[in-house]
C-alpha positions in Angstrom: 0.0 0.0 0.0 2.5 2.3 0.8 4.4 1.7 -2.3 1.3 2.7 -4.3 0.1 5.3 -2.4 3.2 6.6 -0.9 3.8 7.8 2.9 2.0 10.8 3.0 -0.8 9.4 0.7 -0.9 6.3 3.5 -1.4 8.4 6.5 -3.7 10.5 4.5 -5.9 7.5 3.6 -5.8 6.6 7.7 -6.7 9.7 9.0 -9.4 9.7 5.9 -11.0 6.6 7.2 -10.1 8.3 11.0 -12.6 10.8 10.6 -15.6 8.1 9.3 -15.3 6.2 13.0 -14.8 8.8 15.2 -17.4 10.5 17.6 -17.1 14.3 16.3 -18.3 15.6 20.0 -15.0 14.0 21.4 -12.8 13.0 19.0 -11.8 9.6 19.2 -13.5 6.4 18.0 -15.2 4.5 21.0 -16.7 1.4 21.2 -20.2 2.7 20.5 -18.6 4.5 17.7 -17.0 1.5 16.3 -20.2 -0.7 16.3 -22.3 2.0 15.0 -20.3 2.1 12.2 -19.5 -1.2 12.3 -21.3 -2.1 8.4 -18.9 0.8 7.0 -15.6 -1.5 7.2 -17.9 -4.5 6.6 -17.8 -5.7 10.1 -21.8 -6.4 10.9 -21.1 -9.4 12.0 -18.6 -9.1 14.7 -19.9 -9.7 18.2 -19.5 -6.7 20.7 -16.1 -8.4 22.5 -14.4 -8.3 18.8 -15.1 -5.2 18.8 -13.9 -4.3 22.3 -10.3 -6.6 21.4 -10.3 -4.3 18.1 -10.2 -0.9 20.6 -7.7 -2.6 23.1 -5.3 -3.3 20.3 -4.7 0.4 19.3 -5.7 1.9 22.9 -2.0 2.8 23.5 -2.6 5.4 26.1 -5.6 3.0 28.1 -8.1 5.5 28.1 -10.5 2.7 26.6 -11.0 4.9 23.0 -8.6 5.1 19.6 -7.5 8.7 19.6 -5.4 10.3 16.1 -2.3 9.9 17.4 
């Protein structure tokens, strides 16, 4: 991907799809914010603890939400 897109086109295309999951009021993607858009990244079928094990994996600062950064 990155050799297609190159770097800058790469982060552009994360913080593209960023801004599709995340709750605009605080700005970071939540669990509720993840399953409501859930169907977006073709996910309808994963159960709420997939979910939850996809937010722990990038929750680097364990605040229990995917922030930007």
């Amino acid at each position: 991907m990155v050799d297609r897109l190159g770097g800058e086109g790469l982060i552009g295309e994360l913080c593209s799809g960023f801004q599709l999951l995340v709750e605009a009021d605080k700005g970071v993607i939540t669990s509720e914010s993840l399953k409501n858009n859930s169907s977006v990244l073709g996910l309808q079928d994963l159960s709420d603890d997939d979910l939850q094990s996809m937010l722990r994996e990038g929750d680097f600062d364990g605040d229990g939400a995917l922030n930007q950064m």
